[in-house]
mmCIF file of the C-alpha atoms, coordinates in Angstrom:
data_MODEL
# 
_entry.id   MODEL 
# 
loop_
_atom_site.group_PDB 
_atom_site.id 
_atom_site.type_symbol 
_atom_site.label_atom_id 
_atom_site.label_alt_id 
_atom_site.label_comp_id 
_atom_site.label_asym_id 
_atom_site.label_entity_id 
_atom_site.label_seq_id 
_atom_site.pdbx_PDB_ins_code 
_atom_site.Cartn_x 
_atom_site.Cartn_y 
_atom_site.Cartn_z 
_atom_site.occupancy 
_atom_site.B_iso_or_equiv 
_atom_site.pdbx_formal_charge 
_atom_site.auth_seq_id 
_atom_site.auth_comp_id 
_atom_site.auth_asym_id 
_atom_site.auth_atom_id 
_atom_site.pdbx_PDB_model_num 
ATOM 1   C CA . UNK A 1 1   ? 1.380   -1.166  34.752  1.00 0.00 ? 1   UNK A CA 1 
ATOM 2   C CA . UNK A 1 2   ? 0.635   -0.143  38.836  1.00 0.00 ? 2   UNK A CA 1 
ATOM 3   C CA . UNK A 1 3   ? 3.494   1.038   40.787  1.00 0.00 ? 3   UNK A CA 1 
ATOM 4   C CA . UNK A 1 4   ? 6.086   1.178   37.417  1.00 0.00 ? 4   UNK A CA 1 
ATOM 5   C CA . UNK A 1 5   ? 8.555   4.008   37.726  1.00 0.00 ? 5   UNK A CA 1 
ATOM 6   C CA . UNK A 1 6   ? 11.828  4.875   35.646  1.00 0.00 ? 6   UNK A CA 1 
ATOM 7   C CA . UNK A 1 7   ? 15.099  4.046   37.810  1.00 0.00 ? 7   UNK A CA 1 
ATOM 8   C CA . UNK A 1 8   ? 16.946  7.557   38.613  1.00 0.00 ? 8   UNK A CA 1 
ATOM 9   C CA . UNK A 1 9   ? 16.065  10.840  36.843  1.00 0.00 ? 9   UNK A CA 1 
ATOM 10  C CA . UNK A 1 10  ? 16.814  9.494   33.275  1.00 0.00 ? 10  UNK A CA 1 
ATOM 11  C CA . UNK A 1 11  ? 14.869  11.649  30.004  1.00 0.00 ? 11  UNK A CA 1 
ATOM 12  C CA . UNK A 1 12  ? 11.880  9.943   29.501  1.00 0.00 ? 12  UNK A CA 1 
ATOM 13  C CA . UNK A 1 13  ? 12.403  8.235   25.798  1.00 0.00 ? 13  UNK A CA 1 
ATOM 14  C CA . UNK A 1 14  ? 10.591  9.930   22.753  1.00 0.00 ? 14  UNK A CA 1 
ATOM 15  C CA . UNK A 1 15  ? 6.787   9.102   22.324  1.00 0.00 ? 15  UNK A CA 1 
ATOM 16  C CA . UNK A 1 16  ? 5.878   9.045   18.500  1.00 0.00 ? 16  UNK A CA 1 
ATOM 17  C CA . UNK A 1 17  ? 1.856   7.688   17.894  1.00 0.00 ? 17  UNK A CA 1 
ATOM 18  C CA . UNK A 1 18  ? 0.809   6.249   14.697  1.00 0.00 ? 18  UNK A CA 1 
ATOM 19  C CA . UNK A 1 19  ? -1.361  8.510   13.104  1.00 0.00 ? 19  UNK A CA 1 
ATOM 20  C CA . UNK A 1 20  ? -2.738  8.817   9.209   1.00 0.00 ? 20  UNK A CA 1 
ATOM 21  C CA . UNK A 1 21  ? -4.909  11.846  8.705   1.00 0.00 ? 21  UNK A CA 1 
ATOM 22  C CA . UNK A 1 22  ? -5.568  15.128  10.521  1.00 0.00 ? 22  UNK A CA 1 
ATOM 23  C CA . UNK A 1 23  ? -7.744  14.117  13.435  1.00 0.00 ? 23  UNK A CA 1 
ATOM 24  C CA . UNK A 1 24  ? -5.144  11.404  14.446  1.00 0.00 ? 24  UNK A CA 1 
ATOM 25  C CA . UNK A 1 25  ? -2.987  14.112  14.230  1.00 0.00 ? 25  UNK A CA 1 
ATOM 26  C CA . UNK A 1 26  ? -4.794  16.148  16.814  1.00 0.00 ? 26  UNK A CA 1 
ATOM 27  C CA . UNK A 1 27  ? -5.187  14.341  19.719  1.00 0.00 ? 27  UNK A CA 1 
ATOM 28  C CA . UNK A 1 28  ? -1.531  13.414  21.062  1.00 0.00 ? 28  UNK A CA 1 
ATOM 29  C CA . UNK A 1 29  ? -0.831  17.094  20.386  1.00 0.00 ? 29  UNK A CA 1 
ATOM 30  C CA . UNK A 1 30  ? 1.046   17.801  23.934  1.00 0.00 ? 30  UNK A CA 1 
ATOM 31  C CA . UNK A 1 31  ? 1.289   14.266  25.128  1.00 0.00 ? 31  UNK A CA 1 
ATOM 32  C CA . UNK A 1 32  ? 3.438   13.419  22.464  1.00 0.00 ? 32  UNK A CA 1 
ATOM 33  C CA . UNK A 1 33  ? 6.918   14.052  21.057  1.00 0.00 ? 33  UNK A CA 1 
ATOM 34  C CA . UNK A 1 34  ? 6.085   12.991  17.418  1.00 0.00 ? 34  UNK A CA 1 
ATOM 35  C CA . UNK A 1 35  ? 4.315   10.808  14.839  1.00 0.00 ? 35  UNK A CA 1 
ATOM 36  C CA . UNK A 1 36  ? 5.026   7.663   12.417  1.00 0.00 ? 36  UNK A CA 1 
ATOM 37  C CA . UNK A 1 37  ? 3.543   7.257   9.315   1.00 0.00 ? 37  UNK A CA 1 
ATOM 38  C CA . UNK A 1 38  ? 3.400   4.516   7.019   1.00 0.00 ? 38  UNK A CA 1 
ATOM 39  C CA . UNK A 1 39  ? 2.746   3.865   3.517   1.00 0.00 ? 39  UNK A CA 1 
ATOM 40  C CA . UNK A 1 40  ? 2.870   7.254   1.818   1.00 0.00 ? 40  UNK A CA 1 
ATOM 41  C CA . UNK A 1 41  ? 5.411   8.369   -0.907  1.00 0.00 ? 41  UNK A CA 1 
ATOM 42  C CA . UNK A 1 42  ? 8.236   10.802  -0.316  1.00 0.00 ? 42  UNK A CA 1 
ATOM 43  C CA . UNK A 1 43  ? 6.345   13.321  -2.328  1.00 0.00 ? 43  UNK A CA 1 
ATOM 44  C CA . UNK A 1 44  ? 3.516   13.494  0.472   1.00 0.00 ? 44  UNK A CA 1 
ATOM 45  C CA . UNK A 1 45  ? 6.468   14.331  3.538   1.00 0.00 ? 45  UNK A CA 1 
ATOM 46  C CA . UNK A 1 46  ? 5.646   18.421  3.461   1.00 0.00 ? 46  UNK A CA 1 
ATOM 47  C CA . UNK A 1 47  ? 2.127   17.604  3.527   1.00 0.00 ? 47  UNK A CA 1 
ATOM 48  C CA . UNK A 1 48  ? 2.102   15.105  6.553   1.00 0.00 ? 48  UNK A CA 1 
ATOM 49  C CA . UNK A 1 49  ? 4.577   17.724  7.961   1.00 0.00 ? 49  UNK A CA 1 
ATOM 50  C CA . UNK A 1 50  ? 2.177   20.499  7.735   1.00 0.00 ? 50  UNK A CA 1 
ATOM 51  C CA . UNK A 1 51  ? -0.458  18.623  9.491   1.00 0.00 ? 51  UNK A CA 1 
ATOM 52  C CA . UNK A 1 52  ? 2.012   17.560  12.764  1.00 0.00 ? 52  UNK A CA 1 
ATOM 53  C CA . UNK A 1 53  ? 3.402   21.319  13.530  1.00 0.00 ? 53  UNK A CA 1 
ATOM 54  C CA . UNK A 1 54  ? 6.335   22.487  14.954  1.00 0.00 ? 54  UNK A CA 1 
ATOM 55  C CA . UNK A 1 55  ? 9.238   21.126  17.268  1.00 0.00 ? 55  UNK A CA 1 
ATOM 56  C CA . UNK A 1 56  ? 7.191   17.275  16.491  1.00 0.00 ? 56  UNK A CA 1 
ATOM 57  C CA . UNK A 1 57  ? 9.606   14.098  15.170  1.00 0.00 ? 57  UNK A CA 1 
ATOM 58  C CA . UNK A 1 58  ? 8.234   12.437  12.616  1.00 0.00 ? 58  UNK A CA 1 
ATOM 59  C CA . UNK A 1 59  ? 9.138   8.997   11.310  1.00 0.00 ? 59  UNK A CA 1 
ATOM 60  C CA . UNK A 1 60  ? 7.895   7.849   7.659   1.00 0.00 ? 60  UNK A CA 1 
ATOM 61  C CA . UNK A 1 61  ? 8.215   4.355   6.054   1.00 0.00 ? 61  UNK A CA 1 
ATOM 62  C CA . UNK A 1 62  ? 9.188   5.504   2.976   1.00 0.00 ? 62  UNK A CA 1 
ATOM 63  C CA . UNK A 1 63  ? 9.281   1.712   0.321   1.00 0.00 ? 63  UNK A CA 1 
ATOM 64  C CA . UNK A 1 64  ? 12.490  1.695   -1.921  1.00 0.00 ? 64  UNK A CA 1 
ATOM 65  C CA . UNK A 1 65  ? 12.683  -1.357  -4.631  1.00 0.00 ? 65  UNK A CA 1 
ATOM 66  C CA . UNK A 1 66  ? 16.561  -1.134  -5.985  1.00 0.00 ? 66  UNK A CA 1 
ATOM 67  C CA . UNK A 1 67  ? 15.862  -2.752  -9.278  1.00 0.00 ? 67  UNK A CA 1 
ATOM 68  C CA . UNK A 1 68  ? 16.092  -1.574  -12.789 1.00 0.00 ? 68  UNK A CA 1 
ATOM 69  C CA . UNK A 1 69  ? 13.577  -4.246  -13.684 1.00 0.00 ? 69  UNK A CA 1 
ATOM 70  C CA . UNK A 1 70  ? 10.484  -2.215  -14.312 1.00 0.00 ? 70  UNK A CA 1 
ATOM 71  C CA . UNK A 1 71  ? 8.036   -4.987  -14.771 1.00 0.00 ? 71  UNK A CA 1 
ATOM 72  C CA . UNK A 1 72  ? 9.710   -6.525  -11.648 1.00 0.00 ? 72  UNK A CA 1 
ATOM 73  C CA . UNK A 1 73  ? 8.863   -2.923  -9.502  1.00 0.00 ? 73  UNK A CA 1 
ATOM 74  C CA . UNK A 1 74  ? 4.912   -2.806  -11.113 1.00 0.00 ? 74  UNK A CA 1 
ATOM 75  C CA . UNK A 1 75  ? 4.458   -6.584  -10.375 1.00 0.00 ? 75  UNK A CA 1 
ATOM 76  C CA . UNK A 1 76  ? 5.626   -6.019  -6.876  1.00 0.00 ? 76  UNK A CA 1 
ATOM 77  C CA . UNK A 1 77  ? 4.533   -2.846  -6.592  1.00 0.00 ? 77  UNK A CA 1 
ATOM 78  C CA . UNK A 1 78  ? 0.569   -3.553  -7.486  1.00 0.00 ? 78  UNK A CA 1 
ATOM 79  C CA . UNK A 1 79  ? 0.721   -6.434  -5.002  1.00 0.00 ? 79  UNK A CA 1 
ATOM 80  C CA . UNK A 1 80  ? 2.131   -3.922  -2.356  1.00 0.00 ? 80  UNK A CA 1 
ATOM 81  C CA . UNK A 1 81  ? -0.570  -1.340  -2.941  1.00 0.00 ? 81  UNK A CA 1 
ATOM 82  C CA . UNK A 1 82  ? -3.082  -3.986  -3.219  1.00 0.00 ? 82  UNK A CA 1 
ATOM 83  C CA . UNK A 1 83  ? -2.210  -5.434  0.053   1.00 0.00 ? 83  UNK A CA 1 
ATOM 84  C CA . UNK A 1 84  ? -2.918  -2.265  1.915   1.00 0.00 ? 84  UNK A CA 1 
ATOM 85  C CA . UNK A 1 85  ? -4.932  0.339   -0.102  1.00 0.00 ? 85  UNK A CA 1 
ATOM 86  C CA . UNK A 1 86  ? -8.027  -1.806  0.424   1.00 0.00 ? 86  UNK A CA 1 
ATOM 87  C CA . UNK A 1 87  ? -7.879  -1.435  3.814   1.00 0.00 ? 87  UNK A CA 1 
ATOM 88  C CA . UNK A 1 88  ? -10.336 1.371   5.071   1.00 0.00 ? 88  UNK A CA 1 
ATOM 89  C CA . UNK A 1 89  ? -8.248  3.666   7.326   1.00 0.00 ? 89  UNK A CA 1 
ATOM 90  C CA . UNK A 1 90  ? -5.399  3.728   4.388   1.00 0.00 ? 90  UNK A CA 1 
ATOM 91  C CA . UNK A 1 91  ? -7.659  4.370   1.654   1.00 0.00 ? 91  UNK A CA 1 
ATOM 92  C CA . UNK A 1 92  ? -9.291  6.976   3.183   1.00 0.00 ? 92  UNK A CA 1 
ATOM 93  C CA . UNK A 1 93  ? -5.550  8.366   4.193   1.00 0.00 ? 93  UNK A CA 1 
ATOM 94  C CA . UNK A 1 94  ? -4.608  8.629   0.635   1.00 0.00 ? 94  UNK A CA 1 
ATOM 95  C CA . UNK A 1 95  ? -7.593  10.332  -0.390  1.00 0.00 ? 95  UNK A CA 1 
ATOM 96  C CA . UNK A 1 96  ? -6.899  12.241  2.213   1.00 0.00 ? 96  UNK A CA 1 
ATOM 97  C CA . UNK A 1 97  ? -3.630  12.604  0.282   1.00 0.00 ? 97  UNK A CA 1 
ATOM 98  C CA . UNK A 1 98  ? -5.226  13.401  -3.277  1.00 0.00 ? 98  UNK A CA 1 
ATOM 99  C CA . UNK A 1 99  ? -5.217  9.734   -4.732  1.00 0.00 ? 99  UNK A CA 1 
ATOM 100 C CA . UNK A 1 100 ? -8.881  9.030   -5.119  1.00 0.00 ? 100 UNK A CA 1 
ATOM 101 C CA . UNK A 1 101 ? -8.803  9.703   -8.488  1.00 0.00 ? 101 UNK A CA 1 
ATOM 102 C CA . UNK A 1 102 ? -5.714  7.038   -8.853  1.00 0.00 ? 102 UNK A CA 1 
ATOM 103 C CA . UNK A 1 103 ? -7.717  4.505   -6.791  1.00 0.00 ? 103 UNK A CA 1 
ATOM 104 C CA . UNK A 1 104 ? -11.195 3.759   -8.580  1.00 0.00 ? 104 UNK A CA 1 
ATOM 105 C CA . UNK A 1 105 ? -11.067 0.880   -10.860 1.00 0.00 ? 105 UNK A CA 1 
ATOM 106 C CA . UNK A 1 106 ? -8.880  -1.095  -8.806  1.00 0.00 ? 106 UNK A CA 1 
ATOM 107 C CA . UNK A 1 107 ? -10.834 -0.277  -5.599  1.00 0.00 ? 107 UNK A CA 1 
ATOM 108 C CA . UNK A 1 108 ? -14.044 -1.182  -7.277  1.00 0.00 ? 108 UNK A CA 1 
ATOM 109 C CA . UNK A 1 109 ? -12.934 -4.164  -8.561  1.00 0.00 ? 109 UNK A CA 1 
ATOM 110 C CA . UNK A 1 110 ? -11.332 -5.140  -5.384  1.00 0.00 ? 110 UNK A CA 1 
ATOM 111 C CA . UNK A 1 111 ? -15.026 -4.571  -3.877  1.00 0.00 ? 111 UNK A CA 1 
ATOM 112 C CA . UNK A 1 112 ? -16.277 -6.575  -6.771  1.00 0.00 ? 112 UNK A CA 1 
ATOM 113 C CA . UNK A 1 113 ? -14.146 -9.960  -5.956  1.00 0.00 ? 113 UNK A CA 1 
ATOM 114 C CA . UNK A 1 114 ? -12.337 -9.310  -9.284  1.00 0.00 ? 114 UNK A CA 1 
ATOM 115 C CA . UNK A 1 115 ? -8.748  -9.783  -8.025  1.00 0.00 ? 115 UNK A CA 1 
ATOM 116 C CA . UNK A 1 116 ? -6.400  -10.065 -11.286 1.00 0.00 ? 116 UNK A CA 1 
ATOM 117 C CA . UNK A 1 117 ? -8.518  -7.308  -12.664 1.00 0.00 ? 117 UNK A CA 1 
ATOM 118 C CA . UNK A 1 118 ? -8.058  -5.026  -9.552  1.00 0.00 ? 118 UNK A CA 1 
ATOM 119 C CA . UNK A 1 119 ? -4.348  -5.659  -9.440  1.00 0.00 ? 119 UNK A CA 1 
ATOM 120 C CA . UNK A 1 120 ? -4.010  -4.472  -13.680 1.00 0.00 ? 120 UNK A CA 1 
ATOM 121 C CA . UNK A 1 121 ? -6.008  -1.723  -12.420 1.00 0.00 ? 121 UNK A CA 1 
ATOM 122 C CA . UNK A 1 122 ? -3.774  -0.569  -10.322 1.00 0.00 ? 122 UNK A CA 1 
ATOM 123 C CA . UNK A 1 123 ? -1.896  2.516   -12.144 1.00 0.00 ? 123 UNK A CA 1 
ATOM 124 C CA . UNK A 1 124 ? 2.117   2.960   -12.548 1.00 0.00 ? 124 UNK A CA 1 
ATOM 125 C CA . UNK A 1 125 ? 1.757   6.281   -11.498 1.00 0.00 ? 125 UNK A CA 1 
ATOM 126 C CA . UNK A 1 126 ? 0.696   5.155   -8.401  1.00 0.00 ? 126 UNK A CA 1 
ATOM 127 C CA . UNK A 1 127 ? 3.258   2.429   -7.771  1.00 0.00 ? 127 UNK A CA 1 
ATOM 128 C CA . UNK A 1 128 ? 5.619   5.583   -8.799  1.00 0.00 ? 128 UNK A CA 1 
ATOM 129 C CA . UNK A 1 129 ? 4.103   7.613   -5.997  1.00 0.00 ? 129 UNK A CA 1 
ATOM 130 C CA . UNK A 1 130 ? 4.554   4.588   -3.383  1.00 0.00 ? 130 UNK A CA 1 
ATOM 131 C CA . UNK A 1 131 ? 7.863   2.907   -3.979  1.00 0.00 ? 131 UNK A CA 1 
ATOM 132 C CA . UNK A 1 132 ? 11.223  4.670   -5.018  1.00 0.00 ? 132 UNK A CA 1 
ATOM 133 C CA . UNK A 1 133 ? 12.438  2.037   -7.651  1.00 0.00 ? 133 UNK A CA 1 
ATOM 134 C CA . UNK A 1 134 ? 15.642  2.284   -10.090 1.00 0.00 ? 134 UNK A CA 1 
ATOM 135 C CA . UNK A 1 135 ? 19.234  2.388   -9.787  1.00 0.00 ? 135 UNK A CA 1 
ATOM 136 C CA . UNK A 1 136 ? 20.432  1.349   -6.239  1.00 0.00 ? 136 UNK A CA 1 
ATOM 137 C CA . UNK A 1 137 ? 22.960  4.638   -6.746  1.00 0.00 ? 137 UNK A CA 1 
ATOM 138 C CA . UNK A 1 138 ? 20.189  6.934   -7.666  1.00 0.00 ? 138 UNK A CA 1 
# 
């Protein structure tokens, strides 16, 4: 945008880049004022903390499913993961994260065209990890 400038002497507004894993995490040290992150569980905050260092915002899309219905929140759920744990830059993030072990039946079947099998693959534990379910009070 040539010849764009901010009316008056206003604070310029916070800069927060997406970023997943370390390296991302590396290059807008300085130029900017935070990071977002999306699709890790609440348990993997001090982690992704550790990684952006001190004085840096960070923003987290953290999934809550208020239901009680646990085969409701695993149906869901599995179609959740499954919709973005196949893609390349988040599976690498969460193995980044510790989850390969949690992702290798349903990521080989995924690979292997085997859909309804790669979705039953998909572990509770992991849908645990991802999306706060339960009690809308707890």
């Amino acid at each position: 945008m040539r010849g764009f400038r901010l009316a008056g002497r206003r604070p310029f507004p916070p800069i927060l880049v997406a970023a997943l894993r370390p390296a991302c995490c590396a290059w807008p040290a300085g130029k900017a004022t935070g990071r977002s992150s999306n699709w890790l569980g609440s348990v993997d905050v001090p982690k992704v903390v550790a990684e952006v260092g001190p004085g840096k915002e960070i923003v987290a899309r953290i999934f809550v499913f208020p239901s009680e219905d646990r085969d409701l929140v695993l149906q869901v759920g599995r179609r959740m993961v499954a919709a973005y744990l196949n893609v390349p830059v988040y599976a690498a993030f969460h193995e980044w994260l510790g989850r390969g072990p949690l992702l290798g039946e349903y990521v080989g079947g995924w690979k292997a065209g085997e859909r309804k099998a790669a979705l039953a693959a998909i572990l509770s534990r992991l849908v645990d990890d991802l999306l706060l379910s339960g009690r809308p009070a707890r």
